[in-house]
N, C-alpha and C positions, 0 to 999 in steps of 0.2 A: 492399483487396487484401492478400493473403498476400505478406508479407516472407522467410515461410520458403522455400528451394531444397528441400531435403534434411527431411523430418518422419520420428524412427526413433520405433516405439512399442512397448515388450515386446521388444524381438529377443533370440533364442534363437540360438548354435549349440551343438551338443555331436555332436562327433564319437566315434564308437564306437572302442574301444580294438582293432584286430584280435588276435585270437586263434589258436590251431587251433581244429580242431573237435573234440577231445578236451577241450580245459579248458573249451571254451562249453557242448559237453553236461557236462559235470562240476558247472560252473557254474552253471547253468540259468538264468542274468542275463547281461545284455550291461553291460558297464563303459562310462562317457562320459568325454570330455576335455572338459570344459564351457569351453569358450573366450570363449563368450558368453553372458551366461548374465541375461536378461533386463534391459535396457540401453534407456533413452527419452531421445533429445535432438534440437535442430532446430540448421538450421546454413540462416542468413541469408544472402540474395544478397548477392553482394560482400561479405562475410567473410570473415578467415582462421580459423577454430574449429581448435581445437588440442584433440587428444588425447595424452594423457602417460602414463606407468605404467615401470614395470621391466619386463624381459623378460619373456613368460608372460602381461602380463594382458588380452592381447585384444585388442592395439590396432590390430595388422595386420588377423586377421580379421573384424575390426570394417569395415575398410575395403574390404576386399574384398566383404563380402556387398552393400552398400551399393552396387556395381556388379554385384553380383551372380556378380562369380566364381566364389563357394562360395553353395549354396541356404543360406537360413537351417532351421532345423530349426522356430524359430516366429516372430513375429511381423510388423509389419509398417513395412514403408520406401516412404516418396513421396515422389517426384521431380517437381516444380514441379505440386504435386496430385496423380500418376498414382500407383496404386499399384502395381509393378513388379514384386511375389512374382508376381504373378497373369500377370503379361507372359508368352507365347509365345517361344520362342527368336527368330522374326521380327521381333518388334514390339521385342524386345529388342536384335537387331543394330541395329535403325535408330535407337533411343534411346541406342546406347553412342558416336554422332558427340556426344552432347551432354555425358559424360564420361568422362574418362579417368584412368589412373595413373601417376605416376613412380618407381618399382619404387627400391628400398634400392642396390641392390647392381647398377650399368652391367655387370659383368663378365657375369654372367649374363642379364642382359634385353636383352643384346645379340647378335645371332646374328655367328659368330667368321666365319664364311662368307658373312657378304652387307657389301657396301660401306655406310658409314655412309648417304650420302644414300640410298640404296635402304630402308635398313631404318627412315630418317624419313619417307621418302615412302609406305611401303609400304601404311599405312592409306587411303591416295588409293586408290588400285587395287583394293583390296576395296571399301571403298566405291563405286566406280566415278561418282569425281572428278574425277581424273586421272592423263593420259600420259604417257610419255613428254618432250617439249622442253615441257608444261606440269609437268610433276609436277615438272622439275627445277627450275624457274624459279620454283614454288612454296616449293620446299626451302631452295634457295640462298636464297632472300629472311628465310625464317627461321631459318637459320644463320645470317645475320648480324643479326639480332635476338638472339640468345642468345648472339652473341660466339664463335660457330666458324668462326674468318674464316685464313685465307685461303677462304672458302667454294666456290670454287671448285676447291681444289684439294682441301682436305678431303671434298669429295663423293665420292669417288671411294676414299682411305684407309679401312681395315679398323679394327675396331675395337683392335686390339692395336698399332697404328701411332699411336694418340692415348694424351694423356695422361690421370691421373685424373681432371684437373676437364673436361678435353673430353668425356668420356666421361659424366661426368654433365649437360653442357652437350647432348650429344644426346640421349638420354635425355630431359629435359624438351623437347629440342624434336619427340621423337617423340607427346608426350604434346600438346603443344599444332596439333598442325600440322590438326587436324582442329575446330581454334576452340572448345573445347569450352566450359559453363557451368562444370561441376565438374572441379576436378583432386583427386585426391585424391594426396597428397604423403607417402609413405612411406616416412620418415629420410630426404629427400632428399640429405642434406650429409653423411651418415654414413660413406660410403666416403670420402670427398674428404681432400685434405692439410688440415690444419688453416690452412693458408697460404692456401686460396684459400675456403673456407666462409662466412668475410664475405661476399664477393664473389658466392656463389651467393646466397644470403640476397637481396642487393642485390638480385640480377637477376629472383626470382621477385615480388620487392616491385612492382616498372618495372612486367613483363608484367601483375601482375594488376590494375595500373592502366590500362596499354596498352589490355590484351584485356578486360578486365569478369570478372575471373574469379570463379569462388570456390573455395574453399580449404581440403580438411580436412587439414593439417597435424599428420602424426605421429610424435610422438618419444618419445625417453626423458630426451632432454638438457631439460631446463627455460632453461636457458643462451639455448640458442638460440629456444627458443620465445618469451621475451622480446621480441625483436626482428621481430619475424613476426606473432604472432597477437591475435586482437580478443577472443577467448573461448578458453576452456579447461577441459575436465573430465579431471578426474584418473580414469584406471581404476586397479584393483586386482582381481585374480584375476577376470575376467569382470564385475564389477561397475562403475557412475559410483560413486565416495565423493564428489564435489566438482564443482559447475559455477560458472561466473561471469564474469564481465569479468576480463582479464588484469590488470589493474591490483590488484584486490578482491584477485584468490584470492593473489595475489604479496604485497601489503601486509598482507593479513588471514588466511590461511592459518587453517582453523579443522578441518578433518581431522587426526588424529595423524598419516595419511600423509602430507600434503601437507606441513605441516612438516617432516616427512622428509626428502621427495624435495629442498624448498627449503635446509635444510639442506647438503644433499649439496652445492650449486652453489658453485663455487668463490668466491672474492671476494680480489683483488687486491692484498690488504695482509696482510702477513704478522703485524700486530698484531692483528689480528681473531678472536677465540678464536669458536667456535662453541658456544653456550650449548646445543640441542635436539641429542638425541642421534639417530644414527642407528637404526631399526628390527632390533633383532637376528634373529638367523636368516635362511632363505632364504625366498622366495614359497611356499605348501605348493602341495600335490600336485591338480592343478587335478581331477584321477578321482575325488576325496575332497576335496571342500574344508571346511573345519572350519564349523560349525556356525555359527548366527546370524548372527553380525560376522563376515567374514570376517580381518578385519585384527589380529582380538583377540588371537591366538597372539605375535603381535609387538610388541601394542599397548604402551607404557607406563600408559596410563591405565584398561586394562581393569577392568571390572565385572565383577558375577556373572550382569547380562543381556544380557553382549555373546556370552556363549559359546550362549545359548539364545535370544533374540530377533534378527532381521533391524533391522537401524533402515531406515527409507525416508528418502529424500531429500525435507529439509526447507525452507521458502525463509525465510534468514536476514535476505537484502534482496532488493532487487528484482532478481531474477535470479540471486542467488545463492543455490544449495541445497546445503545438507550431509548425507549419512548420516550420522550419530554420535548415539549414545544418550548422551554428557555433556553435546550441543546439544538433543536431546529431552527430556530432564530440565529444563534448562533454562526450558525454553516450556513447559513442563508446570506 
């Protein structure tokens, strides 16, 4: 039997840069934002798989295509075998009960105008699940699972009447109230006080024991991904540089980025000098992304075939795979 939920192979986006119609006929080229930009990896039932990167390299959009929010431009995504580019928007509403998202930012994936329980229950009612004194008796039961309790009276408060960790406390429970297979988790704890983000942490840990979930888990913080996820691949400007078990890429870090990004995580003792240097400059310009290695412009360790050759993703152990041409030489 297939262990994998989620199978992504090639996926493609690049969204076109708008223009007038003066510079495009000028032009006579359409410019891309390569967001995604051909990207393979599988994410196990009952998993928490973890995506990472700095801002810019794809990790939302990454998520989204994957439920299909945004079409992909290529490739291809299966969901417990189904391939789902090929789905009908039909076939596609009745597959979206089996996953769902918990959106970055409560302020906004919150409607300011409909009462909290209404806008947890509301995927009931399109779906047509449930009503009324059942939709609510559904709601309430899972507000008090995610800890929005007085649930009773909270049903009924606006979203601007809650505080920030409530506010992402519904939020995941609008995301879970329809039992889904996949959640896909984007920065969940990212708005929240730093005070209460353990404690979200905790509670998505329960549920996905509770419910059977699984987990694509997206961030930027490495910090937090620690404490959450079973696997983890590093992007970079639309690219994987790095997959493997959390424990491997954490311990063994073998990308110059990932060294990087680990670098960057705080560490609690103030005698702890940081030997590996941060990555200079910003992420480049994803319309133009620089040739071969994408990472090379930044890299310390750069070659003279990282600026002209791609490295592919190499398997170092078992499950762990590297892009880097210092790891292909290597093996070579």
């Amino acid at each position: 039997m297939n262990d994998n939920l989620v199978e992504v192979r090639g996926l493609k986006k690049w969204f076109p840069v708008q223009t007038s119609l003066v510079e495009t006929i000028l032009a006579r080229k359409i410019d891309y934002v390569r967001a995604v930009d051909g990207i393979s990896f599988d994410i196990r039932r009952g998993e928490v798989f973890g995506l990472a990167g700095e801002s810019g390299s794809g990790k939302t959009t990454t998520g989204r295509l994957i439920l299909r929010l945004v079409e992909p431009s290529e490739g291809e995504i299966r969901f417990a075998g189904k391939d789902i580019v090929s789905l009908g928007s039909r076939q596609m509403r009745q597959l979206r009960r089996r996953m769902q998202i918990i959106f970055q930012d409560p302020y906004a994936s919150l409607n300011p105008r409909m009462k909290i329980g209404d806008g947890i229950g509301h995927a009931l009612e399109i779906h047509g699940i449930a009503r009324g004194a059942t939709k609510r008796e559904m709601v309430i039961n899972l507000m008090e699972k995610v800890g929005l309790t007085p649930a009773a009276t909270l049903y009924d408060k606006y979203p601007h009447q809650l505080s920030g960790g409530q506010r992402q406390r519904a939020v995941i429970a609008r995301a879970l109230i329809m039992t889904p297979e996949l959640v896909v988790a984007d920065e969940p704890i990212a708005m929240a006080d730093v005070s209460v983000r353990a404690l979200l942490l905790e509670l998505m840990i329960r549920l996905k024991e509770e419910l059977e979930l699984t987990y694509l888990y997206i961030t930027h913080d490495l910090a937090t991904a620690k404490y959450i996820c079973d696997r983890i691949a590093i992007m970079y400007l639309g690219k994987i540089v790095e997959v493997g078990q959390l424990k491997e890429v954490y311990t063994s870090p073998l990308h110059p980025y990932t060294q990087a990004l680990l670098s960057a995580v705080p560490v609690p003792d103030p005698h702890v000098r940081r030997e590996k240097e941060l990555p200079k400059g910003e992420i480049p310009n994803p319309i133009n992304p620089p040739p071969g290695c994408r990472f090379h412009p930044r890299c310390p360790y750069v070659m003279d075939i990282c600026s002209v050759e791609e490295p592919r993703l190499i398997e170092i152990e078992e499950g762990h795979r590297v892009g880097c041409h210092l790891l292909n030489q290597d093996r070579s």
